[in-house]
C-alpha positions in Angstrom: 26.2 25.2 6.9 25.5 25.1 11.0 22.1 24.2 9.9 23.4 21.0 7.3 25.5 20.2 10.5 22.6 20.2 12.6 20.7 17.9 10.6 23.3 15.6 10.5 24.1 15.4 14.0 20.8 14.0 14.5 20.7 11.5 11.6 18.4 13.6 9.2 20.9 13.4 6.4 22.8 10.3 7.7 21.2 7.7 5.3 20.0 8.2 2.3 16.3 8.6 1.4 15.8 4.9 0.7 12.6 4.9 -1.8 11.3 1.0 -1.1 8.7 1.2 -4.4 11.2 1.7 -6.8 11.8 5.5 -7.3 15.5 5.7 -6.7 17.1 7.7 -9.6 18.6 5.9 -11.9 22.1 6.2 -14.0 24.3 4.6 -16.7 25.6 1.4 -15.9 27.9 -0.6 -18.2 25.9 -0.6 -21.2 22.2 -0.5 -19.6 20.4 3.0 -19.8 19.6 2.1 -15.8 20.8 0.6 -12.4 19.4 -1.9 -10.3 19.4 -0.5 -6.9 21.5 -2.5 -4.3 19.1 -4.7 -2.2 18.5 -3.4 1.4 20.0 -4.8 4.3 18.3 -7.6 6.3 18.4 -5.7 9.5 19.6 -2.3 9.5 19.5 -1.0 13.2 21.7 2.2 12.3 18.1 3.6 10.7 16.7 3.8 14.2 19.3 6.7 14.9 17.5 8.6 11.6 15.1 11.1 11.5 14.1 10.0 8.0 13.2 6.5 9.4 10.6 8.5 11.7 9.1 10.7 9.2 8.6 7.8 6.8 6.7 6.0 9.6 4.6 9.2 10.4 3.6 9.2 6.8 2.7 6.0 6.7 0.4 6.2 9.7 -1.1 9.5 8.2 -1.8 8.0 4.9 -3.6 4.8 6.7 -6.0 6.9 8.9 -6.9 9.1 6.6 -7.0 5.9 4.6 -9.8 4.4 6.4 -11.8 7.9 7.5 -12.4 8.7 4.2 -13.4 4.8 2.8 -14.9 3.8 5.6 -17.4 7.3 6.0 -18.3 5.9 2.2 -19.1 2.3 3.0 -21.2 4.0 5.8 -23.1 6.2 3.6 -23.7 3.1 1.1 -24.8 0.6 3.8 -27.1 3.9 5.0 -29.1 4.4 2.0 -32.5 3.4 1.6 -31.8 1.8 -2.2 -28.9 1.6 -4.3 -29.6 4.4 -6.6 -29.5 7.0 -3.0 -25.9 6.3 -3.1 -22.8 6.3 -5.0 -23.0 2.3 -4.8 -20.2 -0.5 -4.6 -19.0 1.6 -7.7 -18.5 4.8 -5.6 -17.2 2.5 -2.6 -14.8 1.4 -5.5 -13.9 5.0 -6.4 -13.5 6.1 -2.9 -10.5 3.4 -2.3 -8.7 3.6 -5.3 -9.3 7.7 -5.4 -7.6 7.4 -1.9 -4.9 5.5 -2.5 -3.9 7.6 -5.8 -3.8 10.7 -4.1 -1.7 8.9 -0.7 1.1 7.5 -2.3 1.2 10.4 -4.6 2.1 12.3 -1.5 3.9 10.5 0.7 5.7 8.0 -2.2 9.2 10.9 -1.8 8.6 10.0 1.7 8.0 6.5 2.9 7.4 5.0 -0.2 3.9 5.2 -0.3 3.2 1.8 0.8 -0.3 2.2 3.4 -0.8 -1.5 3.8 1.5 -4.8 5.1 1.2 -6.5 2.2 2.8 -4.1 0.2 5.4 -3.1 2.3 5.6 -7.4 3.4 5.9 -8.1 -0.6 9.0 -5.3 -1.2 11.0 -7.0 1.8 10.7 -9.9 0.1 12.3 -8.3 -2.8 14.8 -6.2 -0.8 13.5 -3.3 -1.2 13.9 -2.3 2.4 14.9 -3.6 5.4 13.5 -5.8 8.1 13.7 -2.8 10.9 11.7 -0.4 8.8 9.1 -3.2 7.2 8.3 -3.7 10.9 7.9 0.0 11.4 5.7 0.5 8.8 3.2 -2.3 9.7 3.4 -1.4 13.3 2.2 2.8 11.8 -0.2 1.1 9.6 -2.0 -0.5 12.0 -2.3 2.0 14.5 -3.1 4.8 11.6 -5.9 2.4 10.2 -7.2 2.1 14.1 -7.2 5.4 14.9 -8.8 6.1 11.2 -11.5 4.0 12.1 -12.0 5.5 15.9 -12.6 8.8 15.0 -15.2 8.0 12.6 -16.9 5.6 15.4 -16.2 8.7 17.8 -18.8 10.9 16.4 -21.1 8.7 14.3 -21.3 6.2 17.3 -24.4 4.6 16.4 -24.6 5.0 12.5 -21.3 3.1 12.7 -22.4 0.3 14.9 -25.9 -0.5 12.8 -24.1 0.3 9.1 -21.4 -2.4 9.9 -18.0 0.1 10.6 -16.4 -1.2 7.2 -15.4 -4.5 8.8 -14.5 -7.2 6.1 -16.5 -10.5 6.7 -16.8 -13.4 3.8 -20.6 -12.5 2.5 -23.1 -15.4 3.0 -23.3 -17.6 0.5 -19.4 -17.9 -0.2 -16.8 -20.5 1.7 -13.9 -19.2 3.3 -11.7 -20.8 0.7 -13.5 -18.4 -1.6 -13.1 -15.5 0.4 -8.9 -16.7 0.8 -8.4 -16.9 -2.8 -10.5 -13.4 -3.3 -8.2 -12.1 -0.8 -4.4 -13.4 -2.5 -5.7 -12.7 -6.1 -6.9 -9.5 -5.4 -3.6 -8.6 -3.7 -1.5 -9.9 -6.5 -3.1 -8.0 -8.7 -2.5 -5.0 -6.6 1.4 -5.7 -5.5 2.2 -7.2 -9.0 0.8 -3.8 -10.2 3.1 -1.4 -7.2 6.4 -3.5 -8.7 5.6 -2.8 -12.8 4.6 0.9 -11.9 8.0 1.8 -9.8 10.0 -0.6 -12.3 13.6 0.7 -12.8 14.0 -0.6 -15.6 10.7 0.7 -17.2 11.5 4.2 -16.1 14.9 3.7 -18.1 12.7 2.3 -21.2 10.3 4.7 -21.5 12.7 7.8 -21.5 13.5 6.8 -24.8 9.9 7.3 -26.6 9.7 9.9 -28.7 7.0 12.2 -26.6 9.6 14.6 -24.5 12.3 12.2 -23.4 13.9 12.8 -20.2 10.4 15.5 -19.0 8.1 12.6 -20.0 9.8 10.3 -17.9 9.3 12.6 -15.4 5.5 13.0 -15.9 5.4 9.0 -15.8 6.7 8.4 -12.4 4.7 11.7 -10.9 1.5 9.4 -12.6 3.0 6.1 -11.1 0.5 6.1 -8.3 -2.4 6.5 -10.8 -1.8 2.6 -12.0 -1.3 1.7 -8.6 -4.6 3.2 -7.4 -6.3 2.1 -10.3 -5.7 -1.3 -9.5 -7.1 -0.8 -6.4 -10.4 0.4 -7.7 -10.7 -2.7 -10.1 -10.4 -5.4 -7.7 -12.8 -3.8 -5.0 -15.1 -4.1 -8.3 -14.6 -7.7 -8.2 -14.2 -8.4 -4.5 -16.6 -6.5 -2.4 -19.5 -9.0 -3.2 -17.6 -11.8 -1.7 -15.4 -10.1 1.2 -16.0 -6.6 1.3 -12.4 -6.7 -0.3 -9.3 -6.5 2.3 -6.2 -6.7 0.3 -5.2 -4.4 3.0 -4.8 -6.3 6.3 -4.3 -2.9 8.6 -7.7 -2.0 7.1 -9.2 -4.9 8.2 -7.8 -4.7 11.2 -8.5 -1.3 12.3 -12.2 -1.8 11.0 -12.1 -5.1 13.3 -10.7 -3.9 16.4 -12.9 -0.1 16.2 -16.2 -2.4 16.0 -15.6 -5.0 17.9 -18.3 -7.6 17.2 -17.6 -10.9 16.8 -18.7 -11.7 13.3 -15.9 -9.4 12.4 -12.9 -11.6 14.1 -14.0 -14.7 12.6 -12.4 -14.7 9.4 -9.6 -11.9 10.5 -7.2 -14.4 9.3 -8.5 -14.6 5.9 -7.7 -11.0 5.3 -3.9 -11.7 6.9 -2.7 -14.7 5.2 -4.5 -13.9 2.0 -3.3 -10.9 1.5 0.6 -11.8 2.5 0.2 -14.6 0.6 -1.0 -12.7 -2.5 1.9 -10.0 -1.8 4.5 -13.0 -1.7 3.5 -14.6 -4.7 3.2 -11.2 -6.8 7.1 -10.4 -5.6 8.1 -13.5 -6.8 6.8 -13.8 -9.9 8.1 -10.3 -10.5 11.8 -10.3 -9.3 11.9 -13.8 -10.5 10.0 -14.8 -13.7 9.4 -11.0 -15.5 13.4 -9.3 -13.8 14.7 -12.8 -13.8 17.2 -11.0 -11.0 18.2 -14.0 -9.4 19.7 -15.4 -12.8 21.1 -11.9 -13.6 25.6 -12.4 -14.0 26.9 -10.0 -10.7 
């Protein structure tokens, strides 16, 4: 018990373990099989006074550097090969993100959320999913985990880094920046579109009720929920990497950007901004909106 107190004394077990992507448990609810969870406060400034607020934005800045070590070593090793067939290829470039994001938010989703980019975490503010004070947090740890990601690769493999590029995003020649804008918000739709179905309240309610182990298969889904999420990933840096080197992250661009430091690699920086919050916006919309039709919902 002195322990319990402990925690709560210093805000540990003050608020509860607000899960932004959707993994809240659910219960019965006046005839549904499942509860909406309340929308998050605007501003919440009692969350600065939480130790869980901390830890979540720890996580996130863990996930993002090893987030860009591990990519950005393989985009090195790509753009370092003599031919195509020495490497793993934009397929294994492909694998490399969506492999890393499958295994981050699967362990740091109980945590933070599992978010490791702004335009997630910008797209489930939009829905309410979390508050202003903490989506700020976790694009402020982003950023600086993507940087410092980035800077310890260029730390060691100083000159490798410099001549293979550092994973910077740039439009490719031979595409407008209009092309590499709308690469940039579809690609993110797809993947924010795809975070919002996989942490879906309501589909966890639904698919407890097929006939393959009930209540333990539910279970197994959400543990799998980053899988869809990751695997989204991997199918739009498929599509995208010929045009933009695919962003759809904008602390990975970032952190790329600032680590190598030439010019050609700030000169269409805002592409892989405002596409991707653009992208993020449009997918949180259409989902809380057109497929949850919450707005329209009686309270």
């Amino acid at each position: 018990m002195e322990g319990k107190e402990e925690d709560v004394r210093l805000g540990a077990n003050k608020f509860s373990e607000r899960q932004p992507i959707g993994t809240a448990a659910q219960s019965q609810d006046e005839g549904k099989d499942y509860k909406e969870p309340p929308p998050a406060p605007f501003f919440e400034p009692e969350e600065l006074g939480s130790w869980s607020f901390y830890r979540a934005g720890i996580a996130e800045f863990m996930a993002t550097f090893l987030f860009l070590y591990i990519t950005i070593l393989t985009v090195m090793g790509v753009n370092n090969s003599s031919s195509k067939c020495a490497s793993v290829g934009i397929q294994g470039i492909a694998w490399a993100f969506g492999g890393m994001i499958f295994a981050l938010v699967y362990c740091t989703a109980g945590i933070s959320g599992g978010h490791i980019n702004p335009a997630v975490t910008f797209g489930l503010f939009l829905a309410r999913k979390l508050s202003l004070t903490r989506a700020i947090f976790y694009i402020i740890m982003q950023c600086l985990g993507a940087i410092c990601g980035a800077g310890v690769v260029k730390g060691y493999q100083k000159g490798l880094y410099q001549s293979t590029g550092g994973g910077a995003n740039v439009v490719a020649p031979g595409y407008t920046k209009g092309s590499g804008l709308g690469a940039e918000i579809i690609g993110t739709f797809v993947l924010v579109y795809t975070v919002f179905s996989a942490t879906d309240a309501k589909r966890n309610a639904r698919d407890s009720h097929v006939p393959l182990g009930g209540p333990q298969f539910t279970k197994f889904l959400r543990i799998l929920a980053p899988l869809p999420i990751g695997f989204a990933v991997f199918l739009v840096h498929l599509a995208t990497i010929p045009i933009t080197g695919t962003g759809i992250n904008p602390a990975r661009s970032l952190g790329a950007a600032i680590i190598y430091n030439k010019d050609h690699a700030w000169d269409d920086m805002w592409i892989f901004w405002v596409g991707p919050f653009i992208g993020a916006a449009l997918a949180a919309i259409y989902h809380q909106i057109v497929i949850r039709a919450i707005p329209f919902k009686s309270r």
